[in-house]
C-alpha positions as CSV (number, residue, x, y, z in Angstrom):
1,X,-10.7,-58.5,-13.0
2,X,-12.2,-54.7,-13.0
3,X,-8.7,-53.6,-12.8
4,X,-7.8,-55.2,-15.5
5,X,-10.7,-54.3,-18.4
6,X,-9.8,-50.3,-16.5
7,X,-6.1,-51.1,-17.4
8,X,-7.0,-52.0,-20.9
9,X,-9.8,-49.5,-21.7
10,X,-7.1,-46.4,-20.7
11,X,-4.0,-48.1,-22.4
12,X,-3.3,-47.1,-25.9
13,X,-3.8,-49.8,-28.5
14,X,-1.4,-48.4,-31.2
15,X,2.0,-46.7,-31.3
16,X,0.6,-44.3,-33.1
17,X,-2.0,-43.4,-30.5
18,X,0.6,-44.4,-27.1
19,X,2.8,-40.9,-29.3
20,X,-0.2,-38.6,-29.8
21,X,-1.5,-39.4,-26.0
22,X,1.8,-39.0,-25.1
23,X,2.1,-35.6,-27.3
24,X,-1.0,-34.5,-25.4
25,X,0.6,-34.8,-22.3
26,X,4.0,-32.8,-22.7
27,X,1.8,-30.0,-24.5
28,X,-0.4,-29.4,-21.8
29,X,2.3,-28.1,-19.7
30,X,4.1,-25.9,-22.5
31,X,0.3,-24.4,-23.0
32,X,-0.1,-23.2,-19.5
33,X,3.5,-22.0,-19.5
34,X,3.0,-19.7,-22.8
35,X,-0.3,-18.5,-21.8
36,X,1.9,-18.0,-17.9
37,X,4.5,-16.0,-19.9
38,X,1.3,-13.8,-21.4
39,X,0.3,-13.2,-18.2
40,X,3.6,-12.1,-16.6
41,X,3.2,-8.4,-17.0
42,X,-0.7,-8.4,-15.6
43,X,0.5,-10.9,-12.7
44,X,3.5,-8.1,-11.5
45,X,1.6,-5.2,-11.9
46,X,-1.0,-6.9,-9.5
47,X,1.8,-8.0,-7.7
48,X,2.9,-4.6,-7.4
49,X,0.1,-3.1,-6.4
50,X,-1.0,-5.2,-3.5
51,X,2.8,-4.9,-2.0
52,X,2.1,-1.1,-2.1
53,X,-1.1,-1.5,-0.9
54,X,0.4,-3.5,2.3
55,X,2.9,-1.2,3.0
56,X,0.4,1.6,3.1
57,X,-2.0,0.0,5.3
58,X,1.2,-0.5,7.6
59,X,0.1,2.9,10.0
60,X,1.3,3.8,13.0
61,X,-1.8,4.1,15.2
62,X,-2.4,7.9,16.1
63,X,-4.9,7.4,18.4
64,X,-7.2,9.5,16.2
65,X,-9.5,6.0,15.0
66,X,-11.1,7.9,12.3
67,X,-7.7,9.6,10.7
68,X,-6.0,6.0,11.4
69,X,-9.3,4.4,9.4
70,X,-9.0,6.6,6.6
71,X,-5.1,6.5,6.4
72,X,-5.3,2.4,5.8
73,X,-8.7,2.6,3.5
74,X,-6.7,5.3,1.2
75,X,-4.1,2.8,0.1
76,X,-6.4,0.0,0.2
77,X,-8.8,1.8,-2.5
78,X,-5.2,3.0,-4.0
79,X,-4.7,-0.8,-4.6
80,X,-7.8,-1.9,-6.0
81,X,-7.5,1.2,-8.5
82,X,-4.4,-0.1,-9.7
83,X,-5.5,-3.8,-10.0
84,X,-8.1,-2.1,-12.2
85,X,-6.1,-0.6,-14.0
86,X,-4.4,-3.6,-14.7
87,X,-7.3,-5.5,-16.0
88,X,-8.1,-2.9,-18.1
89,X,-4.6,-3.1,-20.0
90,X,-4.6,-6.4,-20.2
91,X,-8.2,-7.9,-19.6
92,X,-10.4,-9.4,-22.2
93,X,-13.7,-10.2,-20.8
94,X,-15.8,-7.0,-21.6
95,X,-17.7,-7.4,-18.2
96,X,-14.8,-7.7,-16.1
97,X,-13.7,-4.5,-18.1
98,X,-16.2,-2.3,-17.6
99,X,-16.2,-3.6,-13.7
100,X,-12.6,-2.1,-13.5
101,X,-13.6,0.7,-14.7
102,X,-16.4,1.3,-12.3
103,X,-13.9,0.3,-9.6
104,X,-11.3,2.7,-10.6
105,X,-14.3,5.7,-10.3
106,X,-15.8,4.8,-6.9
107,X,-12.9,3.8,-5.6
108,X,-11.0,7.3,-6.4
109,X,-14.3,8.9,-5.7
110,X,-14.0,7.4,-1.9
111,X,-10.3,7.9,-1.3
112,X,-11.2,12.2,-2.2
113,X,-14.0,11.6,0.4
114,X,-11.9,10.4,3.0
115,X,-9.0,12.5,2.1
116,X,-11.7,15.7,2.8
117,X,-12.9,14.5,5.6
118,X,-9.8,14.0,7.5
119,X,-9.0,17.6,6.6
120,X,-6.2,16.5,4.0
121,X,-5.7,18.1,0.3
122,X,-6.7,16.5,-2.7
123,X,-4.3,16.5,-5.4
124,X,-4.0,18.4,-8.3
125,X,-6.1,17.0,-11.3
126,X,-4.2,14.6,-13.6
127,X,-5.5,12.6,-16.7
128,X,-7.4,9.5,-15.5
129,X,-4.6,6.5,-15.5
130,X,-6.7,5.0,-18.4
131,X,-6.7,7.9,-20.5
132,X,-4.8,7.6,-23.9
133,X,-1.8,10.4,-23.6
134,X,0.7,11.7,-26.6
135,X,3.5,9.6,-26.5
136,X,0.7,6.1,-26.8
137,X,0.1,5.0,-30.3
138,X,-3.3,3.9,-30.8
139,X,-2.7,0.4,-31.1
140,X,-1.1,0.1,-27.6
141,X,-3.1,2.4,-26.0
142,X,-5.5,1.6,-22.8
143,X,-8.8,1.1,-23.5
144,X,-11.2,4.2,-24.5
145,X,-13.8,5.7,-22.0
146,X,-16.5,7.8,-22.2
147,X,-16.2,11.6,-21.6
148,X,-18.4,11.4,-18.8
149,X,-16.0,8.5,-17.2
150,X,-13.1,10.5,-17.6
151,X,-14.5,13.2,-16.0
152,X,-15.1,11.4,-13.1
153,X,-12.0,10.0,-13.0
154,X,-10.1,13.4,-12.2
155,X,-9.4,14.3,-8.3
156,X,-10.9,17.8,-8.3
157,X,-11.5,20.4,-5.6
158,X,-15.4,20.8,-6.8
159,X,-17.9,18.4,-5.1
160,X,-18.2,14.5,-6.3
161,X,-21.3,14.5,-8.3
């Protein structure tokens, strides 16, 4: 008897509402595959950058525990940098933005730290990977930061302030 009154309150009572229940049903799947196909260049950048990160991390041991740490944290931070960077081209929530771009300064900011203190050279300066360059027009262009992010951003030789 409950069956049957659960039956009937869930089956349609017209054609016209069995076709727009039905409708419903095959547009679900078509709206998670567009908003899939929009997310198909975030996904392989991501995808990307955590298959770099692994094969960084990959380290013969040297014996030397602190150069071995700092040779699988580099690529590690390396990674979250470029996840960052990622949500930053193609991210929408405003917090989750400015999050990546905090995580794209510490992180760089710890992978010059470990680089110093395992004796290695820091590379030359370069514009920060969010920074807008010549050949982007301004519509396509990766979000704007402040000057004082940017400067941050660049590996130097001169202290981390």
């Amino acid at each position: 008897m409950a069956q049957q009154r659960f039956d009937a309150a869930f089956r349609p009572r017209s054609r016209t509402m069995r076709n727009l229940t039905l409708a419903a049903l095959l547009l679900v799947p078509a709206a998670a595959q567009a908003q899939q196909q929009d997310e198909t260049p975030f996904l392989a950048e991501n995808e990307a950058a955590m298959s770099t990160m692994m094969q960084g991390m990959a380290i013969a041991p040297t014996g030397d525990v602190d150069h071995d740490f700092a040779a699988m944290m580099i690529p590690h931070h390396q990674g979250a940098v470029d996840m960052a960077i990622a949500e930053l081209k193609y991210g929408k929530n405003e917090q989750l933005r400015r999050l990546a771009q905090e995580i794209i300064i510490t992180q760089q900011q710890e992978i010059a730290l470990m680089r110093r203190a395992i004796g290695e050279n820091l590379p030359a300066s370069a514009p920060a990977p969010t920074q807008i360059t010549g050949e982007q027009a301004p519509s396509t262009a990766a979000p704007a930061m402040s000057a004082g992010t940017m400067t941050h951003m660049h590996m130097t030789e001169e202290p981390i302030r």
